[in-house]
OpenMM code with the backbone's topology and positions (N, CA, C; nanometers):
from openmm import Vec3, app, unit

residues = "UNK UNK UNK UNK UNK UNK UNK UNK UNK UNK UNK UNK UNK UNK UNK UNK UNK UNK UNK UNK UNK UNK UNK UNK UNK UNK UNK UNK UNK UNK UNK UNK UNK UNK UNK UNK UNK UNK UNK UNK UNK UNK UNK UNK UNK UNK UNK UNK UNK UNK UNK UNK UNK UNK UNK UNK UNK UNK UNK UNK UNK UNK UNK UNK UNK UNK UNK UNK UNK UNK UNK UNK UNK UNK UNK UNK UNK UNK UNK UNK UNK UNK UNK UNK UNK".split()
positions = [
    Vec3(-1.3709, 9.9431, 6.5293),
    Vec3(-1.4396, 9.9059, 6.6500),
    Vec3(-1.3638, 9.7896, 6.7138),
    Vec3(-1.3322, 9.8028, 6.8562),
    Vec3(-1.2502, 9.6908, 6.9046),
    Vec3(-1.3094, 9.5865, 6.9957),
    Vec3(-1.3707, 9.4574, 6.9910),
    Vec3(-1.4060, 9.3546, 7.0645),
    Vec3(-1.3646, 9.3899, 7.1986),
    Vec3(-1.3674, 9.4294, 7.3019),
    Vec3(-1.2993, 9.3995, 7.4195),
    Vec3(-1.4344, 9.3418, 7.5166),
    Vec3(-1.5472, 9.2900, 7.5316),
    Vec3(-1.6059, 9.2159, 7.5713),
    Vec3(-1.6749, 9.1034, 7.5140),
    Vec3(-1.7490, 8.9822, 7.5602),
    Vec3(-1.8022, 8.9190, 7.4866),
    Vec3(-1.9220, 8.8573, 7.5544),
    Vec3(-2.0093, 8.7429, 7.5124),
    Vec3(-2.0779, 8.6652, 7.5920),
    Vec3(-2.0942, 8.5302, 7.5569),
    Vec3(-2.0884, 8.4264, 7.6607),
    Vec3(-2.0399, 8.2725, 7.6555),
    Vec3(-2.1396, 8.2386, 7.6978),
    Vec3(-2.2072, 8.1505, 7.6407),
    Vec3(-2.3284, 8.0644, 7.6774),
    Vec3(-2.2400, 7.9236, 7.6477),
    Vec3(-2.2747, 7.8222, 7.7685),
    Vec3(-2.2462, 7.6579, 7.7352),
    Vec3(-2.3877, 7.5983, 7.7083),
    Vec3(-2.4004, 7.5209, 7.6263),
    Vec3(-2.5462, 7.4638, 7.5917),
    Vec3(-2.4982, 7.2623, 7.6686),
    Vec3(-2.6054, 7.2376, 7.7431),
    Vec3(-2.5969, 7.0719, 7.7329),
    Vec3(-2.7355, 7.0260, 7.6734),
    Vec3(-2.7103, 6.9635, 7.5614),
    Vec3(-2.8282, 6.8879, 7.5219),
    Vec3(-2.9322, 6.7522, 7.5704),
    Vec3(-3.0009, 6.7992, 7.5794),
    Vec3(-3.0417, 6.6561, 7.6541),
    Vec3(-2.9984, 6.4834, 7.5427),
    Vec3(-3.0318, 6.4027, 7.6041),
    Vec3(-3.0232, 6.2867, 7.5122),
    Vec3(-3.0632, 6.2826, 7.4169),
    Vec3(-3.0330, 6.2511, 7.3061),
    Vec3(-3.0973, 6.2295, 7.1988),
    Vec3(-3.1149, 6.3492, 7.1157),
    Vec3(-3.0751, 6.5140, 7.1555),
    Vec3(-3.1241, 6.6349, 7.1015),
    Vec3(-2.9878, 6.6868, 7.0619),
    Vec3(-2.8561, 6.6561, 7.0994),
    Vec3(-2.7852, 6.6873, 7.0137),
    Vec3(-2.7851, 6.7760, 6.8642),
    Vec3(-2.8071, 6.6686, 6.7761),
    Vec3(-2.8181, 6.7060, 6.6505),
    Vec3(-2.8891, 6.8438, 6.5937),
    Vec3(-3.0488, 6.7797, 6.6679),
    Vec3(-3.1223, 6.9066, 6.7039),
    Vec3(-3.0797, 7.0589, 6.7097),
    Vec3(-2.9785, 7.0729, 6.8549),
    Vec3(-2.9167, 7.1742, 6.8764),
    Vec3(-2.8300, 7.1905, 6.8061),
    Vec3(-2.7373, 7.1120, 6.7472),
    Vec3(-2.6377, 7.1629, 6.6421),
    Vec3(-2.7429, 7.2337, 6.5198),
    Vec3(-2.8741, 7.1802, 6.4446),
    Vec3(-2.9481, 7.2174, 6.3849),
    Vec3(-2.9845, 7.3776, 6.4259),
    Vec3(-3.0675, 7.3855, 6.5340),
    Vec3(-3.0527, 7.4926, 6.5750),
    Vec3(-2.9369, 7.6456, 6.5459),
    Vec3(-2.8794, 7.5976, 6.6117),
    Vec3(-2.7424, 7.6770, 6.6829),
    Vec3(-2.7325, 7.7626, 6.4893),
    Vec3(-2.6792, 7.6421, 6.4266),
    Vec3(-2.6491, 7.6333, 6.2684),
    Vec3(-2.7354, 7.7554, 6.1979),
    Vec3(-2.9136, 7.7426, 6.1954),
    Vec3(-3.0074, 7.8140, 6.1643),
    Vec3(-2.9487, 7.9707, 6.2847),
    Vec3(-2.8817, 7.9910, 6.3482),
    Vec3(-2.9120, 8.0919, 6.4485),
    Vec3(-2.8170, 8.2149, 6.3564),
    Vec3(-2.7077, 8.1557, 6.2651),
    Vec3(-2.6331, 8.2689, 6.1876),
    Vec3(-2.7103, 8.3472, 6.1475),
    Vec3(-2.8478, 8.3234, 6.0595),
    Vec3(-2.9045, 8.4511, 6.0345),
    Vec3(-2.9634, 8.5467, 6.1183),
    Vec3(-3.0103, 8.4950, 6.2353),
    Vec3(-3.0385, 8.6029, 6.3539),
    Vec3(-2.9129, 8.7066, 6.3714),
    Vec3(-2.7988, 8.6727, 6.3669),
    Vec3(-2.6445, 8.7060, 6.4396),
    Vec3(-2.6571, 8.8110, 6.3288),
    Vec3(-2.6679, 8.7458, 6.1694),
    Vec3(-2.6038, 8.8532, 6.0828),
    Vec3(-2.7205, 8.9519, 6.0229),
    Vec3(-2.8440, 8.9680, 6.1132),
    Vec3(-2.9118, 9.0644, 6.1472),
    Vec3(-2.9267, 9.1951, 6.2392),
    Vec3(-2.8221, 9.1120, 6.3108),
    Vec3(-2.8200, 9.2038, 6.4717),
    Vec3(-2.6911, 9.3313, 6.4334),
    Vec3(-2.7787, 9.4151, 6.4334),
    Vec3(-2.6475, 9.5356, 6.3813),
    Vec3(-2.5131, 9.5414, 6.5028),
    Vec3(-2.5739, 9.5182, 6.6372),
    Vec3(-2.4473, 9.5454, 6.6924),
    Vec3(-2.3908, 9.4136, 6.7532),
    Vec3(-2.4051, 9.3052, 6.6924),
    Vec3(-2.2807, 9.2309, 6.6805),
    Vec3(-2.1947, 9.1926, 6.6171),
    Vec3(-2.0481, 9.2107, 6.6194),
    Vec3(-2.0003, 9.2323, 6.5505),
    Vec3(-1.9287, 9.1292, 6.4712),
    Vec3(-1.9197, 9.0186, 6.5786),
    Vec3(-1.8965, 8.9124, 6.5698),
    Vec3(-1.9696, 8.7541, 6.6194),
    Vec3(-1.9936, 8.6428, 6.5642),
    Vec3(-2.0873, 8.5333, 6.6322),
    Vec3(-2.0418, 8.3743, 6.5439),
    Vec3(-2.0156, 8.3332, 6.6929),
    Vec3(-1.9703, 8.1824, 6.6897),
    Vec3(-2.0569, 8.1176, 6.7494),
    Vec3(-2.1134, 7.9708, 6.6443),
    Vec3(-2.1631, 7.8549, 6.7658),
    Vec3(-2.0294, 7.7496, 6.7487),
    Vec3(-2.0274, 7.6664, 6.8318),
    Vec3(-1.9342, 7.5988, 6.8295),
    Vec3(-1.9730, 7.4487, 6.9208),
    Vec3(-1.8765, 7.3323, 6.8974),
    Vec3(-1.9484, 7.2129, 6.9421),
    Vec3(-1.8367, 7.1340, 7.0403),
    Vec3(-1.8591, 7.1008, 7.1757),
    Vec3(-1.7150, 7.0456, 7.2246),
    Vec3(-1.7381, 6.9288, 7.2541),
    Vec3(-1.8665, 6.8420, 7.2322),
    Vec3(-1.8556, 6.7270, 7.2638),
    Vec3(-1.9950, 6.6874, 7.2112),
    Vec3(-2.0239, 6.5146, 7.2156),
    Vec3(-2.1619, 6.4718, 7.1450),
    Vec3(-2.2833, 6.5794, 7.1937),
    Vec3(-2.2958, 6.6338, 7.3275),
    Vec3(-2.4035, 6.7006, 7.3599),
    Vec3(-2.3792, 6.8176, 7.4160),
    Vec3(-2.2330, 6.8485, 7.3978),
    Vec3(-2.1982, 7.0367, 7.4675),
    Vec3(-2.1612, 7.1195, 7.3465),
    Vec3(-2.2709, 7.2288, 7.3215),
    Vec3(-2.2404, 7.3228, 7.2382),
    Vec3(-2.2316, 7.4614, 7.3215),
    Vec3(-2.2214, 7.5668, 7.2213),
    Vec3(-2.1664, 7.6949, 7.2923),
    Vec3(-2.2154, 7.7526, 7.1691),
    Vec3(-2.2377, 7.8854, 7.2428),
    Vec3(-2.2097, 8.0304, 7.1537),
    Vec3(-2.1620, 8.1144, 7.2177),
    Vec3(-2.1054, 8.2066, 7.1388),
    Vec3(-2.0505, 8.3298, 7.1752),
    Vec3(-2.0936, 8.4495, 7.1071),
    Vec3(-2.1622, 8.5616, 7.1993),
    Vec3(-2.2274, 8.6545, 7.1334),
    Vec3(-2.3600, 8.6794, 7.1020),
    Vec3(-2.3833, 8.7625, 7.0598),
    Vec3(-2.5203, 8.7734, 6.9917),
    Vec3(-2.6651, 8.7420, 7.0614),
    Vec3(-2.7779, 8.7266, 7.0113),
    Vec3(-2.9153, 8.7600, 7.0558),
    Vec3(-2.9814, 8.6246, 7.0483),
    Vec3(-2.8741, 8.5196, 7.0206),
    Vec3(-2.9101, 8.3302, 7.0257),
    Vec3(-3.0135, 8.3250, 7.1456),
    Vec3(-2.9776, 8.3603, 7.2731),
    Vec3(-3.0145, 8.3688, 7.3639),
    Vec3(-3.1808, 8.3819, 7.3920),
    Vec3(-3.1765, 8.4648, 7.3951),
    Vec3(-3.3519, 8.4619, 7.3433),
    Vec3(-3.4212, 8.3888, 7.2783),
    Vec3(-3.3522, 8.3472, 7.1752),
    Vec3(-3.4512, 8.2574, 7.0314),
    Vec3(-3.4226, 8.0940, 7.1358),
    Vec3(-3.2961, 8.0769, 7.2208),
    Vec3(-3.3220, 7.9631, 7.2844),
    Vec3(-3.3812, 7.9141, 7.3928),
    Vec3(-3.4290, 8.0682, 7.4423),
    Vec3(-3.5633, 8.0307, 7.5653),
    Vec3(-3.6836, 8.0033, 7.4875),
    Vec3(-3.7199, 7.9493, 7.4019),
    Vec3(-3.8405, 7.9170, 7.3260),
    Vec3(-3.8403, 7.7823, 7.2713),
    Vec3(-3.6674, 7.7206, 7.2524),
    Vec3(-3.6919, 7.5927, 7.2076),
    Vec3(-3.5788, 7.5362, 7.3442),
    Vec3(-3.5233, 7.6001, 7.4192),
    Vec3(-3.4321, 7.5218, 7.5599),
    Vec3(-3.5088, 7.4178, 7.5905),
    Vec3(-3.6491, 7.4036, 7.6529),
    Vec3(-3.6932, 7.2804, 7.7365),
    Vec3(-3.7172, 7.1853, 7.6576),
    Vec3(-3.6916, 7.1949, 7.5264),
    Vec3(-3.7002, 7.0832, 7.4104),
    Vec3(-3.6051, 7.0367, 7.4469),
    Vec3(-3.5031, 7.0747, 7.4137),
    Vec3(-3.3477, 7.0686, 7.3399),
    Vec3(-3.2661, 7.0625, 7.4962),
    Vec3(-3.2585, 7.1209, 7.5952),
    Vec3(-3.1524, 7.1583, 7.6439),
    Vec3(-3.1539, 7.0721, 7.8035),
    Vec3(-3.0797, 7.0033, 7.8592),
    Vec3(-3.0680, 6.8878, 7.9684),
    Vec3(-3.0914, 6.9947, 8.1031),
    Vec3(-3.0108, 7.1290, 8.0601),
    Vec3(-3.0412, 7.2140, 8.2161),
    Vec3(-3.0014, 7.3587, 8.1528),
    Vec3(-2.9950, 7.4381, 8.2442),
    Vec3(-3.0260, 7.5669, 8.1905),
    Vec3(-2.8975, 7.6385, 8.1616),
    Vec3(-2.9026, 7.7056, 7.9967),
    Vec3(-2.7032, 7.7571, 7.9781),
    Vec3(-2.6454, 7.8181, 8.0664),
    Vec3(-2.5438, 7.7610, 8.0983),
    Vec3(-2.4257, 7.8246, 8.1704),
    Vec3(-2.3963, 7.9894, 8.0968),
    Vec3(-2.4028, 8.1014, 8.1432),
    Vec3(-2.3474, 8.2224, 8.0713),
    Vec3(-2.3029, 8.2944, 8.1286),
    Vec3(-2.1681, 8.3595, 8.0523),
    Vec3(-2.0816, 8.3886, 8.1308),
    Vec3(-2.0171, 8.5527, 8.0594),
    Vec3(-2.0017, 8.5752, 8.1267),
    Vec3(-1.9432, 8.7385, 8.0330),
    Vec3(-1.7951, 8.7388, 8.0425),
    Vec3(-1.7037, 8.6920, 7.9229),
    Vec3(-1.6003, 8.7064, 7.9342),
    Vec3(-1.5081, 8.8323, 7.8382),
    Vec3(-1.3585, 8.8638, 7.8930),
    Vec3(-1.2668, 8.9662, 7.8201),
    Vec3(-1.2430, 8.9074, 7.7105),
    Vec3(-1.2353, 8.9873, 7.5989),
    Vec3(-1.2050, 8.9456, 7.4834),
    Vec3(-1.0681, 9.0033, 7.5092),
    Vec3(-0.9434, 8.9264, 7.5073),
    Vec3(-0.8039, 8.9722, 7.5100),
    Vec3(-0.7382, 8.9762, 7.3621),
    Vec3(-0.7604, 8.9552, 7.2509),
    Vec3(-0.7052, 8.9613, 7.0888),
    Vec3(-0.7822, 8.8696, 6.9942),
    Vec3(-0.8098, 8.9683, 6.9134),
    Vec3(-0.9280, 8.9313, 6.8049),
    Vec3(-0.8613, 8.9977, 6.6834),
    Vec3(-0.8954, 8.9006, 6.5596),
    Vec3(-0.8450, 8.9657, 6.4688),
    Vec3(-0.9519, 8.9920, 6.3656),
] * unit.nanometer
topology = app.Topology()
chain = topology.addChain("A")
for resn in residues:
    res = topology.addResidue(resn, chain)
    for name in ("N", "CA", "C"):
        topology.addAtom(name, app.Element.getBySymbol(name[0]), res)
């Protein structure tokens, strides 16, 4: 099966919720490695309060804790997956 699409969510945390969302995000692998058709799932962290994922059904489980956790609403973006190994 070959990756050739994906999906990019940017997360900003509000003050102080950081951690939180890294907490989060962290707990979200077992959703990912439930979801039969993804095949692949990254969270990832680029700064004290910008996280990301890529992939998967996160999405949903974070409209339930976003207005806790999240400063404004994820950026998401549908990008080409150009080489995956």
């Amino acid at each position: 099966m070959a990756v050739t699409l994906g999906v990019l969510a940017l997360l900003e945390a509000k003050p102080e919720k950081g951690a939180d969302l890294a907490a989060f995000l962290e707990g979200g692998r077992a959703i990912a490695a439930a979801e039969p058709g993804t095949v692949t799932w990254y969270a990832f962290k680029l700064g004290d309060s910008t996280y990301g994922i890529l992939e998967g059904e996160i999405p949903r489980a974070l409209a339930q804790v976003g207005p806790e956790l999240l400063a404004k609403d994820p950026e998401i973006q549908l990008v080409e997956v150009l080489a995956v190994k």
